[in-house]
gemmi code that builds the backbone of each chain (N, CA, C; Angstrom):
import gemmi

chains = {
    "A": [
        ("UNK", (107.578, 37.447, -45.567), (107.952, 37.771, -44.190), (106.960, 37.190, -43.168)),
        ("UNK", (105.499, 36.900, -43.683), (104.768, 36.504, -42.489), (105.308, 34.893, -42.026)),
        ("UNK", (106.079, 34.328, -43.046), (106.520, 32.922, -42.636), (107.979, 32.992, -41.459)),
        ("UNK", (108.289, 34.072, -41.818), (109.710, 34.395, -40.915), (109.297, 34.658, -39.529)),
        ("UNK", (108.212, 35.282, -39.301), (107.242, 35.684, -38.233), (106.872, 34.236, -37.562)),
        ("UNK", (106.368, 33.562, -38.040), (106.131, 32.388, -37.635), (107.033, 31.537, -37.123)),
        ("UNK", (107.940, 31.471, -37.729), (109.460, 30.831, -37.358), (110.159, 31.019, -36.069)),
        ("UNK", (110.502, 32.763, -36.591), (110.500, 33.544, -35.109), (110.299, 32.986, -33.889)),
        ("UNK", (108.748, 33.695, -33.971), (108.013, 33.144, -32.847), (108.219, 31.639, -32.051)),
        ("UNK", (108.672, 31.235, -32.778), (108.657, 29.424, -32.636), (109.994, 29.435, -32.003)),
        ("UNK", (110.969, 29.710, -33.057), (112.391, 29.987, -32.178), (112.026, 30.745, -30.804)),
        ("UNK", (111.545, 31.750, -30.733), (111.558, 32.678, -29.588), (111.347, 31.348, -28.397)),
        ("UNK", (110.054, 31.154, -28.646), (109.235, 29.587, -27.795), (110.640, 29.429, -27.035)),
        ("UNK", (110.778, 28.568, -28.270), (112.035, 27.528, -27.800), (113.409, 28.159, -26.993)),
        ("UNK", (113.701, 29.370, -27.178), (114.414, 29.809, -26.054), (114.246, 30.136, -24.515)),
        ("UNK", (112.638, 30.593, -24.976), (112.013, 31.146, -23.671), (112.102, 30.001, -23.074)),
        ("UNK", (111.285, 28.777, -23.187), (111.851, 27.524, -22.296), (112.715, 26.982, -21.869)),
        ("UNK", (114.133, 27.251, -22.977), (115.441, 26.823, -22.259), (115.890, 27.628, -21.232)),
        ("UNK", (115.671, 28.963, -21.316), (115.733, 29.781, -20.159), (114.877, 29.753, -18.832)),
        ("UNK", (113.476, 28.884, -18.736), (112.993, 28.588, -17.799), (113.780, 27.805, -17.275)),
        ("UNK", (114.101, 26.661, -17.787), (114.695, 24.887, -17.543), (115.805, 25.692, -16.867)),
        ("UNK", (116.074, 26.554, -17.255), (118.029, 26.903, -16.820), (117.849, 27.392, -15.649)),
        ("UNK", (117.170, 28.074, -15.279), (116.655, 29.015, -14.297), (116.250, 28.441, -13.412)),
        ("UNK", (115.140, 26.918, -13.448), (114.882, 26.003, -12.221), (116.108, 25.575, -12.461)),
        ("UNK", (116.788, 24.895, -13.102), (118.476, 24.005, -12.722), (119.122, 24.500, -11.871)),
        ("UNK", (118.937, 25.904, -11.928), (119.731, 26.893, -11.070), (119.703, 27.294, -9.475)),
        ("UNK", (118.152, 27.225, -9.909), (117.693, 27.369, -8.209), (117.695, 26.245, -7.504)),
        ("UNK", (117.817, 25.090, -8.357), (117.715, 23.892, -7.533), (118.977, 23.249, -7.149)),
        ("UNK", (119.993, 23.754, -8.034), (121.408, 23.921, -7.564), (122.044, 22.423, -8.223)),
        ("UNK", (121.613, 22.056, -9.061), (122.030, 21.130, -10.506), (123.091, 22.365, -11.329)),
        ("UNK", (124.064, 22.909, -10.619), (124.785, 23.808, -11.329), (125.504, 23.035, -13.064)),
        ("UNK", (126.280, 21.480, -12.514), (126.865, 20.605, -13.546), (125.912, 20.908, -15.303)),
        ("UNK", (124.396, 21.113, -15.149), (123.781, 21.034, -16.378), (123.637, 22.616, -16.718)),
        ("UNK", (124.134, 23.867, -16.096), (123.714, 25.086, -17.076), (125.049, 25.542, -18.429)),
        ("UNK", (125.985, 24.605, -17.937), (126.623, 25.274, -19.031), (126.214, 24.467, -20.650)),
        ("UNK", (125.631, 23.299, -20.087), (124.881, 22.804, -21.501), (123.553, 23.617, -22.117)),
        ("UNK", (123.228, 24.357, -20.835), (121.647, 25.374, -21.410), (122.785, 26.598, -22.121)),
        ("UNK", (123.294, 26.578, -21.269), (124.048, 28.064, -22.455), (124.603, 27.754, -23.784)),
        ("UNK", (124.948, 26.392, -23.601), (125.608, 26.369, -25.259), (124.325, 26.072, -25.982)),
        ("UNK", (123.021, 25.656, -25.551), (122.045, 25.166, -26.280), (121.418, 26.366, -26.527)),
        ("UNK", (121.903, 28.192, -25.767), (121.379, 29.218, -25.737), (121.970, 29.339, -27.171)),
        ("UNK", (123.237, 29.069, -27.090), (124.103, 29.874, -28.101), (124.002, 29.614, -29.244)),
        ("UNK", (123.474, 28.290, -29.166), (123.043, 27.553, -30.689), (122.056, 28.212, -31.095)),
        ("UNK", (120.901, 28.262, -29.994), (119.437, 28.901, -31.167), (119.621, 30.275, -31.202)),
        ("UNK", (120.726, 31.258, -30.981), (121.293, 32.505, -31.267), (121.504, 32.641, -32.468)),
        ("UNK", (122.550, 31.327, -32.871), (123.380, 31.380, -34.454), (122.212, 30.768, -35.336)),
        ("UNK", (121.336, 29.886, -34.715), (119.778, 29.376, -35.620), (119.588, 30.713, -36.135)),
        ("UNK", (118.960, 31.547, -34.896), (118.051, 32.649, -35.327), (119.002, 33.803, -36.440)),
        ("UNK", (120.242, 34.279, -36.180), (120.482, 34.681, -37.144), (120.750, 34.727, -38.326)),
        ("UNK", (120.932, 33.144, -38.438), (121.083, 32.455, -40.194), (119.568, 32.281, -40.475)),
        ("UNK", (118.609, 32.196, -39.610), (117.329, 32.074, -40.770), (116.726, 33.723, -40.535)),
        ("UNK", (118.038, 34.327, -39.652), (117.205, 35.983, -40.238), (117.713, 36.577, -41.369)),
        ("UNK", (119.100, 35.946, -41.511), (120.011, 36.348, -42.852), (118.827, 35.898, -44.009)),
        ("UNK", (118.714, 34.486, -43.536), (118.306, 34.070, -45.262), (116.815, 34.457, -45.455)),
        ("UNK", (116.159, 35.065, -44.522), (114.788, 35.666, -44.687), (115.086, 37.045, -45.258)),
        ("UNK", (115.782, 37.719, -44.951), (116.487, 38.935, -45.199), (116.727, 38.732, -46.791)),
        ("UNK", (116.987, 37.656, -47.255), (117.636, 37.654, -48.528), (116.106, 37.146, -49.297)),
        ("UNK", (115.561, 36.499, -49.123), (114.245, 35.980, -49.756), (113.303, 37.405, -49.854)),
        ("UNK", (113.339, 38.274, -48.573), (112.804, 39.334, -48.709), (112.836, 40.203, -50.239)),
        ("UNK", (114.800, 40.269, -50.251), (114.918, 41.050, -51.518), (115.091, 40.680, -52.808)),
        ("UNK", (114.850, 39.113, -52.822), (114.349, 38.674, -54.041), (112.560, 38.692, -54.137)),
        ("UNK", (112.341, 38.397, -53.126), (110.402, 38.722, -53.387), (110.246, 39.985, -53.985)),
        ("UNK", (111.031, 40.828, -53.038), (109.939, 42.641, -53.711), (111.289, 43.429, -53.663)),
        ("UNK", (111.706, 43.600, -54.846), (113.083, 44.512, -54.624), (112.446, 45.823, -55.100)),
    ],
    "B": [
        ("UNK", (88.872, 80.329, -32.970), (87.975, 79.049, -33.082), (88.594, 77.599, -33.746)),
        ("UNK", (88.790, 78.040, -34.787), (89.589, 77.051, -35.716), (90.749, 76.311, -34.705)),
        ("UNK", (91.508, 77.157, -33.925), (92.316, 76.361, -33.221), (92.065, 75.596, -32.411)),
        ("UNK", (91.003, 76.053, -31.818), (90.014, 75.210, -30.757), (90.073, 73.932, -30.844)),
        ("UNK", (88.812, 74.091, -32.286), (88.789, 72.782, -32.640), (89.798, 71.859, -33.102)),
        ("UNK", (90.548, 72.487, -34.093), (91.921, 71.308, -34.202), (92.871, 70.651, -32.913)),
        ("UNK", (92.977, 71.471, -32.402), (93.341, 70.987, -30.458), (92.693, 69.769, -29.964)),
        ("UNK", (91.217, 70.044, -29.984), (90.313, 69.410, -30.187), (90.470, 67.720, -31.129)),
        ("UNK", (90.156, 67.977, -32.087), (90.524, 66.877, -32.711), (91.833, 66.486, -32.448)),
        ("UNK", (93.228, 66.783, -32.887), (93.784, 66.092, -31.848), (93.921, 65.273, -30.752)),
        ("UNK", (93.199, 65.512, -29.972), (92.949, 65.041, -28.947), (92.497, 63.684, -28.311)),
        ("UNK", (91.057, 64.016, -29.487), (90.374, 62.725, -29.496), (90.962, 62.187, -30.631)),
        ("UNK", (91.485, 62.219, -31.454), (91.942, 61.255, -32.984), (93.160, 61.216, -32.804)),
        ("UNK", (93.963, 60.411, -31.463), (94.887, 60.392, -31.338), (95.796, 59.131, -32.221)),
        ("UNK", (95.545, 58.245, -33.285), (95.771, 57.852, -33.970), (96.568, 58.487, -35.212)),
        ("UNK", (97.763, 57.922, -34.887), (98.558, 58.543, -36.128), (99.228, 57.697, -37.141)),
        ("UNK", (97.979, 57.727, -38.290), (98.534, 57.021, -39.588), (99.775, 56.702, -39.979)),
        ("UNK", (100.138, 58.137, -40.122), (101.596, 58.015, -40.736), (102.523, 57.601, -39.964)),
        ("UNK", (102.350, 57.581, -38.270), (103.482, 56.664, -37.666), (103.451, 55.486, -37.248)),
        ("UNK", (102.428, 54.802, -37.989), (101.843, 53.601, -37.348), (103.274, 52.501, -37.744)),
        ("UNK", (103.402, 52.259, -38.902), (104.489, 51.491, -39.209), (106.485, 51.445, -38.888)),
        ("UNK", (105.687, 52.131, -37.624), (107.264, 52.794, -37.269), (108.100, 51.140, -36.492)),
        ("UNK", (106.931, 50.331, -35.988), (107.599, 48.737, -35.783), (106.402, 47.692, -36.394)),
        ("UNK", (106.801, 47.682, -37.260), (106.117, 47.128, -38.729), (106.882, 44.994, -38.314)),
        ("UNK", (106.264, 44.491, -38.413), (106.720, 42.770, -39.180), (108.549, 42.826, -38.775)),
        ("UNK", (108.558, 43.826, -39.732), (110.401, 43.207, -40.190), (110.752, 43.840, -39.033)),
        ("UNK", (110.434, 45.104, -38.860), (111.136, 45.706, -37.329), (110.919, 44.845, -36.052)),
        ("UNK", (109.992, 43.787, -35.869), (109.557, 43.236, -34.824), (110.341, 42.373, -34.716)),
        ("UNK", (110.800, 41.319, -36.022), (111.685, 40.334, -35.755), (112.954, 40.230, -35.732)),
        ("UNK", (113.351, 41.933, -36.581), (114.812, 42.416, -35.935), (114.522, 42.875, -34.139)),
        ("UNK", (114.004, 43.027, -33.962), (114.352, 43.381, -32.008), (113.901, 42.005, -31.513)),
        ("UNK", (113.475, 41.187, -31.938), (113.456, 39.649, -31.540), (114.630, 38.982, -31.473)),
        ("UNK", (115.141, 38.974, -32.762), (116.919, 39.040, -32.772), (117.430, 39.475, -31.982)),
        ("UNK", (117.364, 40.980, -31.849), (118.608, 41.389, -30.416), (117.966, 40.670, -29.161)),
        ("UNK", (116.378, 40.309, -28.870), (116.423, 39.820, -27.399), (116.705, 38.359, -27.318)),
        ("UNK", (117.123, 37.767, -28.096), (117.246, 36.421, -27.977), (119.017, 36.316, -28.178)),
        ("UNK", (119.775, 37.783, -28.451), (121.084, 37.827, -28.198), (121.397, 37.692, -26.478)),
        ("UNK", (120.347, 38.971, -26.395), (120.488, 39.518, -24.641), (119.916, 37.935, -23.863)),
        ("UNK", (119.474, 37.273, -24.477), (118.934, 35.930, -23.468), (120.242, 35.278, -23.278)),
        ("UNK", (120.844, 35.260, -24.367), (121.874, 34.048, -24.395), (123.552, 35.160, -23.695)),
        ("UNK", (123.053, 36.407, -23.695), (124.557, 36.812, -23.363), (124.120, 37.138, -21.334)),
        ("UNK", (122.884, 36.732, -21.260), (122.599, 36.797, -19.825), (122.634, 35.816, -19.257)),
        ("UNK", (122.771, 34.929, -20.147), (122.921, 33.448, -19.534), (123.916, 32.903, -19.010)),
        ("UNK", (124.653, 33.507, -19.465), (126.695, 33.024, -19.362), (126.698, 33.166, -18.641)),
        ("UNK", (126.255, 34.267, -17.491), (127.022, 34.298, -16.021), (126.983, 33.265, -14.877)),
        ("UNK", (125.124, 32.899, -15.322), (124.942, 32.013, -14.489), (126.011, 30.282, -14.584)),
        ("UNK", (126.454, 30.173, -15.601), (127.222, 29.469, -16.156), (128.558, 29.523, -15.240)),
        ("UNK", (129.242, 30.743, -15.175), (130.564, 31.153, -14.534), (129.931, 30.812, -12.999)),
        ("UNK", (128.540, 31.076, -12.309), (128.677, 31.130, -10.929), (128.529, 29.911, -10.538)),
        ("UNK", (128.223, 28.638, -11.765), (127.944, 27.183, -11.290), (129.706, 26.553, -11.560)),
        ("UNK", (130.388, 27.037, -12.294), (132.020, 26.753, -12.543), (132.016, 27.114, -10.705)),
        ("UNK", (132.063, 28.833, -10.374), (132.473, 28.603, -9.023), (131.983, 27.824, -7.956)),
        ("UNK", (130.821, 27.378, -7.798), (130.106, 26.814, -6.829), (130.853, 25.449, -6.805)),
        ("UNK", (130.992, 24.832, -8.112), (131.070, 23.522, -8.352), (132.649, 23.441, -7.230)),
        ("UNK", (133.539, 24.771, -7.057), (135.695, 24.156, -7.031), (134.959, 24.703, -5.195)),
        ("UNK", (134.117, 24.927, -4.751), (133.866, 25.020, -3.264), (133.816, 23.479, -2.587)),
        ("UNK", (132.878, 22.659, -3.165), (132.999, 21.358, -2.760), (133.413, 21.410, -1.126)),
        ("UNK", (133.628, 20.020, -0.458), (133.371, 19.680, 0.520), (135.063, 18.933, 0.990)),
        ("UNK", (136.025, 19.707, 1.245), (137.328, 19.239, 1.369), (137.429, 18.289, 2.588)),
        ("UNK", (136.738, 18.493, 3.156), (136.590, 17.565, 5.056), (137.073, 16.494, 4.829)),
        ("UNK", (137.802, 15.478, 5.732), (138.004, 13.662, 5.309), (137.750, 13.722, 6.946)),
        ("UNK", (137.336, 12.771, 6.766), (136.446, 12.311, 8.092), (136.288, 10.142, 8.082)),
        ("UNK", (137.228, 10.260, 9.178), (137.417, 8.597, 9.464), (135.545, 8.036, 9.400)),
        ("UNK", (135.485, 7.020, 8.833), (134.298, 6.040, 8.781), (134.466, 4.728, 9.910)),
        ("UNK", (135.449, 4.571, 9.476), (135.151, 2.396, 9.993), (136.963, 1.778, 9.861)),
        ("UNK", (137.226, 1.066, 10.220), (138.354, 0.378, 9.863), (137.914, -0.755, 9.152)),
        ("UNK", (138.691, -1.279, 8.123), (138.198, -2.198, 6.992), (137.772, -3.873, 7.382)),
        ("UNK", (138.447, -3.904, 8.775), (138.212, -5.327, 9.470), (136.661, -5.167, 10.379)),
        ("UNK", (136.405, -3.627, 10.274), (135.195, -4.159, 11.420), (133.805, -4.074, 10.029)),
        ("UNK", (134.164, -3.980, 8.433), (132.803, -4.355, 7.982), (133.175, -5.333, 7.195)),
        ("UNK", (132.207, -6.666, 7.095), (132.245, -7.481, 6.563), (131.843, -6.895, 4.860)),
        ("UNK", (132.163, -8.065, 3.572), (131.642, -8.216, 2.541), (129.867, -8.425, 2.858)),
        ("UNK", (129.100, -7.802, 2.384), (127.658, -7.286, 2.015), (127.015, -6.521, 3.513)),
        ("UNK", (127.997, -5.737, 4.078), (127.455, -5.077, 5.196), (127.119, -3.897, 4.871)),
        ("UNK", (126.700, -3.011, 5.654), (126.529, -1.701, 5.671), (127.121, -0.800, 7.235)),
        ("UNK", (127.260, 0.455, 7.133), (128.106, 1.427, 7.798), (127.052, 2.766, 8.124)),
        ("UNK", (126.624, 2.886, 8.852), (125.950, 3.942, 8.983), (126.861, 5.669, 9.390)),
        ("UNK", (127.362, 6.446, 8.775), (128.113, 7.647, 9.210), (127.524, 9.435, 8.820)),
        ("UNK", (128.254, 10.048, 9.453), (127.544, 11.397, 8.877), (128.419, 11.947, 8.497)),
        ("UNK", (128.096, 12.441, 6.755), (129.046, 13.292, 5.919), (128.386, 14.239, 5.444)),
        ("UNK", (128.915, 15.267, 4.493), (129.838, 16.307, 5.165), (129.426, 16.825, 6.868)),
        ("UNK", (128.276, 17.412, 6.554), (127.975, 17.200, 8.080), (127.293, 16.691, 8.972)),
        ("UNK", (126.723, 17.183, 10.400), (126.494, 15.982, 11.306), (124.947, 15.835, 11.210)),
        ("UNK", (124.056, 16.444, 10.430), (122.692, 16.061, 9.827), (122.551, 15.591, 8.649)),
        ("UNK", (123.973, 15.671, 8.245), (123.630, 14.841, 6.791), (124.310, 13.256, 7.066)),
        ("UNK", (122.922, 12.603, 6.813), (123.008, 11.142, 7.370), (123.371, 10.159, 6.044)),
        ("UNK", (124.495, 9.109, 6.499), (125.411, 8.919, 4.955), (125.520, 7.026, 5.146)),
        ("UNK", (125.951, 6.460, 4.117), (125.997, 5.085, 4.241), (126.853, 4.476, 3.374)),
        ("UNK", (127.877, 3.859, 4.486), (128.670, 3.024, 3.433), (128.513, 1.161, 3.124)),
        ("UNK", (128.790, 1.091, 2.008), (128.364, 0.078, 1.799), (129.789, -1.389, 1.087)),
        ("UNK", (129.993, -2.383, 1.806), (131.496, -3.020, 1.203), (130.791, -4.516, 0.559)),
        ("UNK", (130.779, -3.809, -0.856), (129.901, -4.864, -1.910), (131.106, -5.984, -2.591)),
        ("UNK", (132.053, -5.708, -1.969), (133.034, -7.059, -2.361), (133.778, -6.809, -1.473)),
        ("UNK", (134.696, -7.896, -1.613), (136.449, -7.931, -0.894), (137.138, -6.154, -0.921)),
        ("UNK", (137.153, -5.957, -2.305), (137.791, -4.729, -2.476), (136.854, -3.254, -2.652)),
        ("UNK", (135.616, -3.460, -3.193), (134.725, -2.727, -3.819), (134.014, -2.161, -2.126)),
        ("UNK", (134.157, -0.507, -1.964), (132.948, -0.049, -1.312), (132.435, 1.023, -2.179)),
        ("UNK", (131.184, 1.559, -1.459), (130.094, 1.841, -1.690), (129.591, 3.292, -0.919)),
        ("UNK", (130.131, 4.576, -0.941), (129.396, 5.039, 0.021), (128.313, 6.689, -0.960)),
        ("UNK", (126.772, 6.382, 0.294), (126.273, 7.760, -0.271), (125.404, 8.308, 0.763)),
        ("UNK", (125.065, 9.192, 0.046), (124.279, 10.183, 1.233), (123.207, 9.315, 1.055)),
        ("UNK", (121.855, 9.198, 2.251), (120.907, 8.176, 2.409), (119.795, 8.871, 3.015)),
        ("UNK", (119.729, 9.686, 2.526), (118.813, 10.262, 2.268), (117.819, 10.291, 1.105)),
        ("UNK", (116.581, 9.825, 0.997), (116.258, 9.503, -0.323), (116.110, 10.953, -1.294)),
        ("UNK", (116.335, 10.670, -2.522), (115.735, 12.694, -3.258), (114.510, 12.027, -3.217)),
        ("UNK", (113.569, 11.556, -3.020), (111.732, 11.873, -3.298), (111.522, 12.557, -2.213)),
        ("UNK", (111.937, 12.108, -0.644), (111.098, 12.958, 0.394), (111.598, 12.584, 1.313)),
        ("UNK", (113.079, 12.673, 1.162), (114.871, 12.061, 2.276), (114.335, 11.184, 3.769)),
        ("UNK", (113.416, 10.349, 3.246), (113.005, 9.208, 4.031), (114.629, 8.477, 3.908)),
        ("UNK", (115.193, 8.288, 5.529), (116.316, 6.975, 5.100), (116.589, 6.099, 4.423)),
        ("UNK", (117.379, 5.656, 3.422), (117.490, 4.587, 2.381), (118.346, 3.637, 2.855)),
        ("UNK", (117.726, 2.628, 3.413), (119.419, 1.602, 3.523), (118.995, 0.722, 2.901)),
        ("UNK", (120.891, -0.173, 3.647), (120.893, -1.270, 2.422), (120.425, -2.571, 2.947)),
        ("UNK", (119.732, -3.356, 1.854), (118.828, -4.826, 1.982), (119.655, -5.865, 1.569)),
        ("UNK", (120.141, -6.147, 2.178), (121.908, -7.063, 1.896), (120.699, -8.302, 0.850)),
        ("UNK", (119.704, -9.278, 1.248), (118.669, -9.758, 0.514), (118.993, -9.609, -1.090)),
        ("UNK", (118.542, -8.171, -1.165), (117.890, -8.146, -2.851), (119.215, -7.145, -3.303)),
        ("UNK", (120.385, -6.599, -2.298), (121.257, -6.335, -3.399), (121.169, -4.774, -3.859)),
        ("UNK", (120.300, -4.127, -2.841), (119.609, -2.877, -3.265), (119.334, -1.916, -1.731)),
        ("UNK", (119.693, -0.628, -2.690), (119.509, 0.012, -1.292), (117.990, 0.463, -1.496)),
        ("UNK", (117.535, 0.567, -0.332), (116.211, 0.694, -0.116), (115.274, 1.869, 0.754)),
        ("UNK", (114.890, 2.379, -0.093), (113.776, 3.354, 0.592), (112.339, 2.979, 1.224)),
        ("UNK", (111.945, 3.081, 2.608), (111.060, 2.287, 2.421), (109.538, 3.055, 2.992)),
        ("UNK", (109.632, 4.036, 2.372), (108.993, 5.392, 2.684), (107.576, 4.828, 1.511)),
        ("UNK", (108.493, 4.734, 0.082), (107.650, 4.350, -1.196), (107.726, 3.733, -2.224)),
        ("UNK", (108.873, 2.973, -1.455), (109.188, 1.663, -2.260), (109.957, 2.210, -3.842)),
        ("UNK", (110.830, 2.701, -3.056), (112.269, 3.821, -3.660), (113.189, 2.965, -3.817)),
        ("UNK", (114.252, 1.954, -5.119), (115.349, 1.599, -4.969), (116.162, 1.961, -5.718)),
        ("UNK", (117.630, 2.382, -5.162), (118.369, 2.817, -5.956), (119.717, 1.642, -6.474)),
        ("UNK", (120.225, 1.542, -6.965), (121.382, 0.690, -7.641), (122.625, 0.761, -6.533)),
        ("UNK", (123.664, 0.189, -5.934), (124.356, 0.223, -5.119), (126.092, 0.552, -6.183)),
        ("UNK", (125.978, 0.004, -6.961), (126.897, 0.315, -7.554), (127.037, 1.951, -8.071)),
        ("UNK", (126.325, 3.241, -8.376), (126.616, 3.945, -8.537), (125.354, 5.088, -8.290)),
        ("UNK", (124.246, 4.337, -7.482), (123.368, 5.312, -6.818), (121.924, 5.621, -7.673)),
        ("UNK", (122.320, 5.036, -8.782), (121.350, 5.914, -9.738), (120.441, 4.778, -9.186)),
        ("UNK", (118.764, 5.623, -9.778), (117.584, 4.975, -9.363), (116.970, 4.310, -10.125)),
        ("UNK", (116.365, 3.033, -9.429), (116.279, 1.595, -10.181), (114.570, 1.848, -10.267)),
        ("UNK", (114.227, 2.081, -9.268), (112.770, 2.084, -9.187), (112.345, 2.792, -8.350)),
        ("UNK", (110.536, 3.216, -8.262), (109.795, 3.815, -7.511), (110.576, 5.695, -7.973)),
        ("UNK", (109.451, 6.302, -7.396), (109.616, 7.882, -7.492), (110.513, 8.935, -7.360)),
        ("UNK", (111.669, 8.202, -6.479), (112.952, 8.939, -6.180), (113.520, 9.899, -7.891)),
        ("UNK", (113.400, 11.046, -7.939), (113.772, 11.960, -9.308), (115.325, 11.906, -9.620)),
        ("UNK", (115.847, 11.666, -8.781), (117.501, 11.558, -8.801), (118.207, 10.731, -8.515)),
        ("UNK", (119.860, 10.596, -8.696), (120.530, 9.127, -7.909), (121.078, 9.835, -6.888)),
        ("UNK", (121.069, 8.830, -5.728), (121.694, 9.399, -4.205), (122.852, 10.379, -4.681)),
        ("UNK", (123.441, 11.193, -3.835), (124.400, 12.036, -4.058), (125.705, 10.616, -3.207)),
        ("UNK", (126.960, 10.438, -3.748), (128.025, 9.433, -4.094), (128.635, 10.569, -2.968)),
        ("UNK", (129.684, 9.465, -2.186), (130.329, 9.821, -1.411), (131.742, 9.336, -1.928)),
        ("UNK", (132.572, 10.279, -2.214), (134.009, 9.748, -2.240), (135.002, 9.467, -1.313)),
        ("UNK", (135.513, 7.902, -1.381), (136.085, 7.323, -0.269), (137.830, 7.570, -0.209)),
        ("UNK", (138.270, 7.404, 0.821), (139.976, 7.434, 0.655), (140.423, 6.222, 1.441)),
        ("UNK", (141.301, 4.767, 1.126), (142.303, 4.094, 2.190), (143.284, 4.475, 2.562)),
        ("UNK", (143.448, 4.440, 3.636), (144.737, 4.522, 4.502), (145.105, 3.853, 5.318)),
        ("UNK", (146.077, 2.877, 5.584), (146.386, 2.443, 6.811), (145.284, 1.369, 7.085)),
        ("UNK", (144.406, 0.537, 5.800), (143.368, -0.142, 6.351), (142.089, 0.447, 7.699)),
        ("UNK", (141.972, 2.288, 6.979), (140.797, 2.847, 7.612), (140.637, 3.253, 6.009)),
        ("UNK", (139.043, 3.541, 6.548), (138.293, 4.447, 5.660), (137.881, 5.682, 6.281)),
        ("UNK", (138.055, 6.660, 4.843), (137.794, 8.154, 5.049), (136.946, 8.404, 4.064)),
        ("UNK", (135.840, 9.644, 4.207), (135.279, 10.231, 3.543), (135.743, 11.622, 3.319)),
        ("UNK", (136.290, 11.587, 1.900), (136.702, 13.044, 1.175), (136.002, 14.165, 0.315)),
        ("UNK", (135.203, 13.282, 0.137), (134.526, 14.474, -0.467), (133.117, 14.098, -0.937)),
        ("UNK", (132.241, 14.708, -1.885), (130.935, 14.192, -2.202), (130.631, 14.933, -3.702)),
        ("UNK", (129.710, 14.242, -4.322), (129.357, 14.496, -5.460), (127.764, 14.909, -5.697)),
        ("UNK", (127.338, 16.043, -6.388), (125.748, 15.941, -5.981), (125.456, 16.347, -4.634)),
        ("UNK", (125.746, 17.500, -4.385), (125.297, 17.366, -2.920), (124.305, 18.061, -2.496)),
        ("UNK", (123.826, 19.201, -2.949), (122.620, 19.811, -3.240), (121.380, 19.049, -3.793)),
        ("UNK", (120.150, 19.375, -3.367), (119.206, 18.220, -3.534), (118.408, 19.482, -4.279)),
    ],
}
model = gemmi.Model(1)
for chain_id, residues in chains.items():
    chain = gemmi.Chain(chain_id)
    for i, (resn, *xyz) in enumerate(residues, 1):
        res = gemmi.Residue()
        res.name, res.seqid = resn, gemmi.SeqId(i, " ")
        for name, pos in zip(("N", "CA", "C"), xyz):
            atom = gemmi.Atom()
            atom.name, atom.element = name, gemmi.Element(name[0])
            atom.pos, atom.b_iso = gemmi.Position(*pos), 0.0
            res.add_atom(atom)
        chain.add_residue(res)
    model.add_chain(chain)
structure = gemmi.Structure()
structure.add_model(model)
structure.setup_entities()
């Protein structure tokens, strides 16, 4: 699990910045580019839950 | 007495072992999960309010020039959408015009056109942008001019609408 932690974190990163980027696009009124930050939201959504599934599963083969 | 002191301890040994692991590793990166749901399901809206912003646009048509008074490689000086926003059309062939807002994006120093080199020109910081579709050729300008969409009629020109118009 401490490698999933790491991962995490890294994913987390990488959202927190697309949500900055989206947020100046926004205020600066480049409206045409947020619906590409949202699908790029939506992607590291379905990232994060397939490598929480398969951490989830490595978990209960490590220490059942 | 006895109660005293256990009150007491309490107090100061406010550390509690047994509930320490109550958001342990795995609990941390399950609520990481849900906030990186809530990022992406907070995001959408802003999404829906740039769909609406985008169908507001700029419906105005507003006469420019009649097609006999600009020659092939001239320029048109007009104001679109409105009367501080300073705009330029440009008739780069027989059939082909050209029009955009002229205002530069580095620091909306006027940009016109250098019939010469073929290029519209900023000359604030040595800013050029491409005439064929605005985008920027050189110097610091971060963006391409915002494009003015043209209409014929009757051998006049109109300005209908604009693209990019927010800086």
């Amino acid at each position: 699990m401490k490698m999933a932690w790491w991962v995490f974190m890294s994913l987390l990163t990488v959202q927190i910045i697309l949500i900055q980027y989206m947020v100046e696009e926004y205020l600066a009124g480049h409206s045409g580019d947020l619906f590409y930050y949202v699908l790029a939201l939506g992607f590291m959504f379905i990232l994060t839950i397939i490598t929480y599934l398969f951490f989830r599963r490595v978990d209960k083969v490590m220490d059942p | 007495m006895k109660k005293i002191e256990e009150f007491l301890r309490k107090l100061s040994f406010n550390i509690r072992r047994d509930r320490e692991l109550d958001l342990n590793r795995r609990g941390f990166i399950a609520s990481t999960l849900s906030l990186m749901g809530v990022f992406f399901v907070s995001a959408t809206p802003l999404a829906v309010l740039s769909k609406n912003r985008k169908e507001e646009g700029h419906e105005s048509e507003l006469f420019i020039v009649n097609e006999k008074d600009i020659s092939v490689g001239e320029s048109v000086s007009f104001h679109y959408p409105e009367e501080n926003d300073s705009a330029i059309l440009v008739r780069i062939s027989e059939k082909e015009y050209r029009a955009y807002n002229n205002k530069c994006t580095h620091l909306m120093c006027p940009v016109y056109w250098e019939k010469d080199t073929g290029k519209l020109t900023c000359p604030c910081h040595n800013g050029f942008f491409n005439v064929e579709d605005g985008s920027v050729l050189a110097g610091p300008p971060p963006r391409p001019l915002p494009s003015i969409k043209l209409k014929f009629k009757n051998k006049k020109i109109y300005a209908v609408g604009i693209t990019q118009a927010q800086h």
